[in-house]
C-alpha positions as CSV (number, residue, x, y, z in Angstrom):
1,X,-17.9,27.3,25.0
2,X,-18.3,23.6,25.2
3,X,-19.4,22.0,22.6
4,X,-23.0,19.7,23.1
5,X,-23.6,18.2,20.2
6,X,-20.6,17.4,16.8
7,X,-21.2,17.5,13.4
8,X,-20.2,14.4,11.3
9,X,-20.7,12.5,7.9
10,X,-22.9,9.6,8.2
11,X,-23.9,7.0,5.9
12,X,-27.2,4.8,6.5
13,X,-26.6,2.3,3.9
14,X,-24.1,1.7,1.0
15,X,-24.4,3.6,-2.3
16,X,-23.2,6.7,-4.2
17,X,-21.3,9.8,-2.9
18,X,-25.0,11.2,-2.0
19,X,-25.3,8.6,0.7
20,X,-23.2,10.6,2.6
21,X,-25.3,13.2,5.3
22,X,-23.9,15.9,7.8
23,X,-25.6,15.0,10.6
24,X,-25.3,16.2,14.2
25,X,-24.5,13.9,17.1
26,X,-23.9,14.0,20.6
27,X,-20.3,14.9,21.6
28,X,-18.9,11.7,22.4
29,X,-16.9,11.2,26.1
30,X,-13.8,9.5,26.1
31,X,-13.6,6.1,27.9
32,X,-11.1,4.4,30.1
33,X,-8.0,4.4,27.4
34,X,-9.3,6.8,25.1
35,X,-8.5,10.4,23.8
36,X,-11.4,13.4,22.9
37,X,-9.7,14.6,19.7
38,X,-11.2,17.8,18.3
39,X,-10.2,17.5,14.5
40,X,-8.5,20.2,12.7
41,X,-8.0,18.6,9.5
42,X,-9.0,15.1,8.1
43,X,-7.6,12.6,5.5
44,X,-9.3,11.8,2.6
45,X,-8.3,8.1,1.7
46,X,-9.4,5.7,-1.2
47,X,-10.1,3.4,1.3
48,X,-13.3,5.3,2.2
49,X,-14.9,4.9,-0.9
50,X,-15.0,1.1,-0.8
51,X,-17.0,1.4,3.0
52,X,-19.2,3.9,1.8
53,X,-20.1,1.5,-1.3
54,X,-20.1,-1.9,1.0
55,X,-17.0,-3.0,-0.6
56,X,-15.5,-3.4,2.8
57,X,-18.8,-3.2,5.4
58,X,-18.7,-0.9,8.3
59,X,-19.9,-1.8,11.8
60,X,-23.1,-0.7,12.1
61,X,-25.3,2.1,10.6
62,X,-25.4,4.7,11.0
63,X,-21.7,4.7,10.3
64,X,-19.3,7.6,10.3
65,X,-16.6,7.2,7.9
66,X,-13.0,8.2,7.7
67,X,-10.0,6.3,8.9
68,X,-7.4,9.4,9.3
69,X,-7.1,12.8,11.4
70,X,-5.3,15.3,13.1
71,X,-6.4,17.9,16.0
72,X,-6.0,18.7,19.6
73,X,-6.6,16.5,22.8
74,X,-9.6,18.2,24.4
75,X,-10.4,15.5,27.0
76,X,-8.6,12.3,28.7
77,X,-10.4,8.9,29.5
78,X,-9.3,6.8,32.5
79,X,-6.1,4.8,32.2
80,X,-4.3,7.5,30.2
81,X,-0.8,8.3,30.2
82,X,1.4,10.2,28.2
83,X,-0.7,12.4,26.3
84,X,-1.7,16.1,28.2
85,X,-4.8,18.4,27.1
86,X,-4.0,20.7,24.2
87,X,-1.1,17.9,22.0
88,X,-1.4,18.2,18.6
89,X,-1.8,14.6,17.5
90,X,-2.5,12.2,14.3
91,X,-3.8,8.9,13.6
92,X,-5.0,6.6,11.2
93,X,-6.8,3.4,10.8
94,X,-9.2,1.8,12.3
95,X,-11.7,2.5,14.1
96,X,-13.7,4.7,12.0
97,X,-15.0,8.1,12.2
98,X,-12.9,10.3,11.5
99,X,-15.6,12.4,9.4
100,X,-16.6,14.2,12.1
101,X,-15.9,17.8,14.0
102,X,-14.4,15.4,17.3
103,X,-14.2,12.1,17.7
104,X,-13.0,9.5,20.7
105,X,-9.8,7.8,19.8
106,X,-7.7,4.5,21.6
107,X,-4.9,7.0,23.3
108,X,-2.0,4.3,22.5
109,X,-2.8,4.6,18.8
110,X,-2.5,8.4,18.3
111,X,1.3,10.5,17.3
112,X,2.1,13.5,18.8
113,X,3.0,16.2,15.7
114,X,6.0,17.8,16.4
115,X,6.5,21.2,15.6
116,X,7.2,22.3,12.1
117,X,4.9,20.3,10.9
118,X,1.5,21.4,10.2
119,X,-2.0,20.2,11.1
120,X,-3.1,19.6,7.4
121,X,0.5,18.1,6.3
122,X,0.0,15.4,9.3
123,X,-3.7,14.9,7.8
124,X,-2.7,14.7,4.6
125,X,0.3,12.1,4.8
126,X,0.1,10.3,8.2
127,X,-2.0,7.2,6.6
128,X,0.0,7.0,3.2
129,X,3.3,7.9,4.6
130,X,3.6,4.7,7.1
131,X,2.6,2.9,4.6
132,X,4.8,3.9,2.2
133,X,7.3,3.4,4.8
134,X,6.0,0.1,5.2
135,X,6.2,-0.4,1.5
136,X,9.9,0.9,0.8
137,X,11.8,-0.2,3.9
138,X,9.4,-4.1,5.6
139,X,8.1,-5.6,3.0
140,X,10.6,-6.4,0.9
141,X,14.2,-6.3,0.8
142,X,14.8,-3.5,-1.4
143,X,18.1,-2.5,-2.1
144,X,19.5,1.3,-4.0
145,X,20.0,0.2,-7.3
146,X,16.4,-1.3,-7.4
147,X,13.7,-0.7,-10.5
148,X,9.9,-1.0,-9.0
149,X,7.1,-0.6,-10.6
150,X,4.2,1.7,-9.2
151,X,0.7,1.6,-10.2
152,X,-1.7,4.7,-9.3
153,X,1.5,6.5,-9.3
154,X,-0.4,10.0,-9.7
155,X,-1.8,9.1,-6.8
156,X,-1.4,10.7,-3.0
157,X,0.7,7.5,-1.8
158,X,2.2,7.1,-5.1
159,X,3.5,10.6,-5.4
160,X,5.1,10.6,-1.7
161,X,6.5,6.6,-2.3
162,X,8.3,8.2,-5.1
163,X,9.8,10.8,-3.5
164,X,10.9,8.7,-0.7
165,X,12.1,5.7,-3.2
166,X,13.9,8.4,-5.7
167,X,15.7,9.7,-1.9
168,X,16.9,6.0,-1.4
169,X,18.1,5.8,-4.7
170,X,15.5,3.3,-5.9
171,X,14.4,3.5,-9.3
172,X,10.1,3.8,-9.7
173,X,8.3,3.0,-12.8
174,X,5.3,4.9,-12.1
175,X,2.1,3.7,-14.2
176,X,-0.8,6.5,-14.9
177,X,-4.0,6.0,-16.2
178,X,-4.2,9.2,-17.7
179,X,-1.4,11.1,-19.5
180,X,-2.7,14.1,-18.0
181,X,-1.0,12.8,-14.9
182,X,2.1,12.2,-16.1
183,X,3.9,15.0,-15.4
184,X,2.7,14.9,-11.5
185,X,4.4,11.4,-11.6
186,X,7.4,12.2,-12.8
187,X,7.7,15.5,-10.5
188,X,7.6,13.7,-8.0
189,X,10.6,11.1,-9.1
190,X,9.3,8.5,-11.0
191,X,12.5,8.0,-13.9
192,X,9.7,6.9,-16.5
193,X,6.1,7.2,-16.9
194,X,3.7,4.6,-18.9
195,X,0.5,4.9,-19.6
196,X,-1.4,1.8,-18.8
197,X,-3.8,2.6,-20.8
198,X,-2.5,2.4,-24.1
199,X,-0.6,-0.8,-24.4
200,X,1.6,-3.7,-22.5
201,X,2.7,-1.8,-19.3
202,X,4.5,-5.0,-18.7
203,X,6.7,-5.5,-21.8
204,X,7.1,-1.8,-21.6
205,X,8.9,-2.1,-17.4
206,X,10.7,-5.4,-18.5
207,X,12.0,-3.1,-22.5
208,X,13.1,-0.4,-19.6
209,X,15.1,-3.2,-17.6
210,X,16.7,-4.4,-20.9
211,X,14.5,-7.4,-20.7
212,X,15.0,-8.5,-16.8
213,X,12.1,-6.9,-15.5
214,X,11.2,-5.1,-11.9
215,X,12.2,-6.3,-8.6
216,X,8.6,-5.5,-7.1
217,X,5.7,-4.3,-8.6
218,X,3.1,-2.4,-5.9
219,X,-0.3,-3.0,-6.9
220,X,-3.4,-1.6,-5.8
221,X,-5.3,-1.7,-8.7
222,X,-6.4,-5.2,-8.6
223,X,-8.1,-6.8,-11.6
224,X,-7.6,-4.5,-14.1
225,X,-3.3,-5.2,-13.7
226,X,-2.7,-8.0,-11.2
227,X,-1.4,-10.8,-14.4
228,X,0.4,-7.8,-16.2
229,X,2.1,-7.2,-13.1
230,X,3.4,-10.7,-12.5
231,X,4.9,-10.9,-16.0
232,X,6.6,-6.9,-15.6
233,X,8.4,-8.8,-12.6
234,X,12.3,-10.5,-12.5
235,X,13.2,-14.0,-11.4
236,X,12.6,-14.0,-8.0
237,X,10.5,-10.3,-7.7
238,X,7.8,-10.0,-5.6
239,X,4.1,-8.7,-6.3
240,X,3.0,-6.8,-3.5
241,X,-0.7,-6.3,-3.7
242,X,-2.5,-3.9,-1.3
243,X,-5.9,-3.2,-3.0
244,X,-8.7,-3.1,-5.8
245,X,-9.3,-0.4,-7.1
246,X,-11.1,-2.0,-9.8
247,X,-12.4,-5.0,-8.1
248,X,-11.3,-8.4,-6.9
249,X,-7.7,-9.6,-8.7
250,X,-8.5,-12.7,-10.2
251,X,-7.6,-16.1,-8.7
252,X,-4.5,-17.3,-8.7
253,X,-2.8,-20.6,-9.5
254,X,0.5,-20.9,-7.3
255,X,2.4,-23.0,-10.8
256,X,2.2,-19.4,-12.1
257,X,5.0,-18.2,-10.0
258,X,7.0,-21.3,-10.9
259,X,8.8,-19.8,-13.9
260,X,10.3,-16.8,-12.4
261,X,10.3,-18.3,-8.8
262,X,7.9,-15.0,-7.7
263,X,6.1,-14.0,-4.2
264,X,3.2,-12.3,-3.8
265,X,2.1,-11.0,-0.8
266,X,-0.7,-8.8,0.5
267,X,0.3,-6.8,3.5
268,X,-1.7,-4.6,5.6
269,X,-0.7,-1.2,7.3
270,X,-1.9,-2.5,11.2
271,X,0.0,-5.7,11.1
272,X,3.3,-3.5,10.7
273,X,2.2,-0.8,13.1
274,X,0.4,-3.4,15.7
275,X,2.4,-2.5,18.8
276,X,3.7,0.9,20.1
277,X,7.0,1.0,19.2
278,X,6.2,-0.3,15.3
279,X,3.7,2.6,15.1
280,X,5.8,5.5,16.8
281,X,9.2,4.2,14.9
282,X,7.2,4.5,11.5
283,X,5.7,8.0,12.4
284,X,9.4,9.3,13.6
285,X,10.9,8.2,10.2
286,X,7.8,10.3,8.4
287,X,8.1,13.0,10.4
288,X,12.0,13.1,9.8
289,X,11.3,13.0,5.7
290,X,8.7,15.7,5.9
291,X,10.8,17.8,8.0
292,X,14.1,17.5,5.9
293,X,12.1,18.2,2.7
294,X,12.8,14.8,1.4
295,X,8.6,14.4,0.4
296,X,6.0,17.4,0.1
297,X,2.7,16.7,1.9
298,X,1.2,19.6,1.5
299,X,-1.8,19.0,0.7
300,X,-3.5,20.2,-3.3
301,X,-6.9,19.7,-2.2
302,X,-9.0,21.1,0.7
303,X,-12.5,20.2,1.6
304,X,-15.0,21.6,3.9
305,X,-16.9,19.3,6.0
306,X,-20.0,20.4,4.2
307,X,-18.1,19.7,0.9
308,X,-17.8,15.7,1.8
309,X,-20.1,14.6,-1.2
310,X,-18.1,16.9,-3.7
311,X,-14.8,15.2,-2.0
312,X,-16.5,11.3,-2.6
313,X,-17.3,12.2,-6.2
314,X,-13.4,13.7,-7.0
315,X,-12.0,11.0,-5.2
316,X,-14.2,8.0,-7.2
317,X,-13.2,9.8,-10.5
318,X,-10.1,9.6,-10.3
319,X,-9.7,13.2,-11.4
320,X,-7.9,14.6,-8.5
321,X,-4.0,13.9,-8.4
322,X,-2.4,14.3,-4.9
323,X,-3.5,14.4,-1.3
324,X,-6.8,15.9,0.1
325,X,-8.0,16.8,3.4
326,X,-10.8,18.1,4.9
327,X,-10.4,21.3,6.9
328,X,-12.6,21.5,9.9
């Protein structure tokens, strides 16, 4: 039977993991442009954390969070071509709302899975795995033979970036911030593990170099390592920041890169997947690694909808290493 009304995790202001309510709402219709996706599985990102806390704000509230999913077209807007009722597809990024049992979607923004791939694996990956993609093969210049430096490396991009680095014969430093999570890190390819925890995670990447240090460090920590991380870099290495974890990186005086002639750049996941072509040659290139076994996406965690308070609270601890979704 049709469905009337959706189900979906609201927030009405900012605050703890509590904030978050299952609410129902009216099942949305899809305008001129835009898809009716009923979700089958939905990313968890760190991202989501800092809108539910006002870190980044959100539209309007109520707001329904969530920035990644995966499901079946049930309806077509207007306007649309290419897409047919019943295609498994994924997206990520804005707008959001992807906590939510369906959800309207911009049609020229959504993948079609392919087969072989699962529902959940497209959930869990599509979001981290373009930008790892992004991160490995756009940003930089990064050549095999390489050393990098990965903060968060325990973490669901970090373990897939070093699978796909480790494949390309890059070399990853991964930094933990539990030993606990170690392991996890180097499963997945890292060639040494430090815990940044417990010392100078930069003299330790540049004792592992024999003194030169990395060619990039990728930084989403943000206060807590951003001035480590420009001294763990080589003449001419780049510091590619892309969040803050634990708040705002400090301000920075340009003369600090004058020694070591650094860069530092801050790039964002939309500005490489802005037009069609970007977005569909970065989901072919995931879809080829998942499907030759070059990165695991499976999924370790799996959520209910009704669970999305227990998923906030693992998420903010930092507890949880690897992907989550929610299953719907």
């Amino acid at each position: 039977m049709p469905h009337a009304t959706e189900r979906a995790a609201r927030i009405h202001a900012y605050g703890p993991p509590e904030t978050l309510r299952i609410e129902s709402i009216d099942k949305p219709a899809p305008g001129p442009g835009e898809v009716l996706i009923r979700h089958t599985a939905i990313g968890l990102n760190f991202v989501e954390v800092y809108f539910r806390r006002g870190t980044f704000p959100v539209p309007a509230f109520p707001a329904v969070l969530g920035n990644e999913g995966a499901g079946v077209v049930e309806a077509l807007g207007a306007e649309v071509d290419g897409l047919a009722l019943g295609d498994r597809v994924v997206y990520a990024d804005g707008p959001l709302g992807a906590y939510a049992t369906a959800r309207t979607y911009p049609a020229d923004r959504v993948v079609r899975i392919p087969d072989g791939i699962s529902d959940q694996q497209a959930a869990a990956s599509f979001l981290r795995g373009v930008t790892a993609r992004m991160l490995l093969k756009e940003v930089m210049p990064l050549q095999a033979g390489d050393t990098v430096l990965f903060h968060a490396a325990a973490g669901g991009l970090g373990l897939l970036f070093a699978q796909w680095a480790t494949a390309l014969d890059i070399r990853v430093i991964g930094t933990v911030s539990d030993g606990a999570k170690a392991d996890a890190a180097r499963r997945a390819g890292c060639a040494e593990v430090i815990d940044r925890t417990r010392g100078d995670f930069a003299a330790e990447a540049r004792a592992l170099t024999d003194g030169e240090g990395v060619a990039a460090v990728f930084d989403a920590v943000g206060r807590d390592t951003f001035r480590a991380s420009l001294d763990a870099l080589r003449p001419r290495g780049t510091l590619v920041a892309f969040g803050k974890a634990s708040g705002d990186p400090p301000p920075l005086d340009p003369f600090l890169l004058a020694p070591k002639s650094l860069h530092v750049t801050w790039p964002i996941r939309p500005t490489y997947t802005e037009g069609r072509e970007a977005l569909e040659r970065g989901a072919a290139d995931l879809f080829d690694v998942i499907a030759r076994g070059v990165v695991d996406v499976k999924p370790r965690y799996v959520y209910a909808l009704d669970e999305i308070v227990d998923a906030h609270r693992d998420m903010e601890s930092r507890k949880r290493v690897g992907a989550a979704v929610l299953e719907v």
